[in-house]
C-alpha positions as CSV (number, residue, x, y, z in Angstrom):
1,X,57.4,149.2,-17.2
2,X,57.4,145.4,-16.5
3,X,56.4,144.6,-13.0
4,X,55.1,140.7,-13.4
5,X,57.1,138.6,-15.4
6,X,58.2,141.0,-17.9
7,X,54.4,142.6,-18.0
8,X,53.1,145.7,-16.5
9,X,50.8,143.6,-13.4
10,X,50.0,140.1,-12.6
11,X,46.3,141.3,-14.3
12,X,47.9,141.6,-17.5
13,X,50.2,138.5,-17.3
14,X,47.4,136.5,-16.5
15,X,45.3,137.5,-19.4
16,X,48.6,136.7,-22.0
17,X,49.0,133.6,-20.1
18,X,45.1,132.0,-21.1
19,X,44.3,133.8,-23.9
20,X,47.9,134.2,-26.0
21,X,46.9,132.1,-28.9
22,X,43.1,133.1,-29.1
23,X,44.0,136.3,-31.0
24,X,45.0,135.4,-34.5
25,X,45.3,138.3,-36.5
26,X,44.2,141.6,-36.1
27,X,43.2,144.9,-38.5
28,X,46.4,146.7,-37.9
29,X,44.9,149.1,-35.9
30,X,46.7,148.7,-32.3
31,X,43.8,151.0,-30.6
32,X,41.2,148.6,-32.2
33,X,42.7,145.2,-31.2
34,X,43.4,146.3,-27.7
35,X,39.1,147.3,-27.2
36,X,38.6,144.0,-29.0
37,X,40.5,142.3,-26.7
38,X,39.2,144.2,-23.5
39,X,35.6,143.5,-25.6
40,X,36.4,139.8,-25.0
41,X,37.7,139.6,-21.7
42,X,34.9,141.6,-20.5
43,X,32.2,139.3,-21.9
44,X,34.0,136.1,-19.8
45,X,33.1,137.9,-16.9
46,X,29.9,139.0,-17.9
47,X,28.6,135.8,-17.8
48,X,30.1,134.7,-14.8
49,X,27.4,135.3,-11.2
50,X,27.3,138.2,-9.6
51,X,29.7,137.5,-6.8
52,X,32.6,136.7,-9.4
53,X,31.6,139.9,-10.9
54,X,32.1,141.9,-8.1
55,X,35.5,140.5,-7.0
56,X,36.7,141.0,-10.6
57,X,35.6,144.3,-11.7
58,X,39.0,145.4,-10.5
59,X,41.2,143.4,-11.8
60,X,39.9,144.4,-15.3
61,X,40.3,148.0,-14.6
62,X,44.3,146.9,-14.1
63,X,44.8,145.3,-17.2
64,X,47.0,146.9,-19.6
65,X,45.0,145.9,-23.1
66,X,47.2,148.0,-25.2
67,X,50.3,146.3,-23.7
68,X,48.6,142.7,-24.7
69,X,47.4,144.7,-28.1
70,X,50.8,145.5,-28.8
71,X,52.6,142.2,-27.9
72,X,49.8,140.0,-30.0
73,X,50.1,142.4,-32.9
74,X,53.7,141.7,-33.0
75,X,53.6,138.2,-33.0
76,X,50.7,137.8,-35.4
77,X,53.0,139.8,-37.4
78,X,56.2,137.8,-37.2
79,X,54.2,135.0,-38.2
């Protein structure tokens, strides 16, 4: 169901937006890309301070990494 922009929240969107063409090819397992991706996005906010921490544990808890998994798979695949 597309909510933001033709993607499920404005979390999810917003991960597609910055990190689209950081993913290049993947192991064509879609369960495996989408906890590598959520791997990655993870370990940007690990190393941000605590207070960015905090304020952005939940955002990562609404992104939809099999959506992104999914969407990157398909165009590493038309390529």
């Amino acid at each position: 169901m597309s909510n933001y922009n033709g993607w499920t929240n404005r979390e999810t969107w917003l991960v597609n937006l910055y990190f689209d063409d950081h993913f290049t090819d993947y192991n064509g397992n879609i369960e495996d890309f989408a906890e590598y991706i959520e791997d990655f996005i993870r370990s940007q906010v690990v190393s941000s301070d605590n207070f960015t921490k905090d304020l952005l544990a939940g955002a990562l808890e609404k992104i939809n990494f099999c959506e992104l998994a999914k969407t990157w798979a398909e165009d590493i695949d038309n390529e």
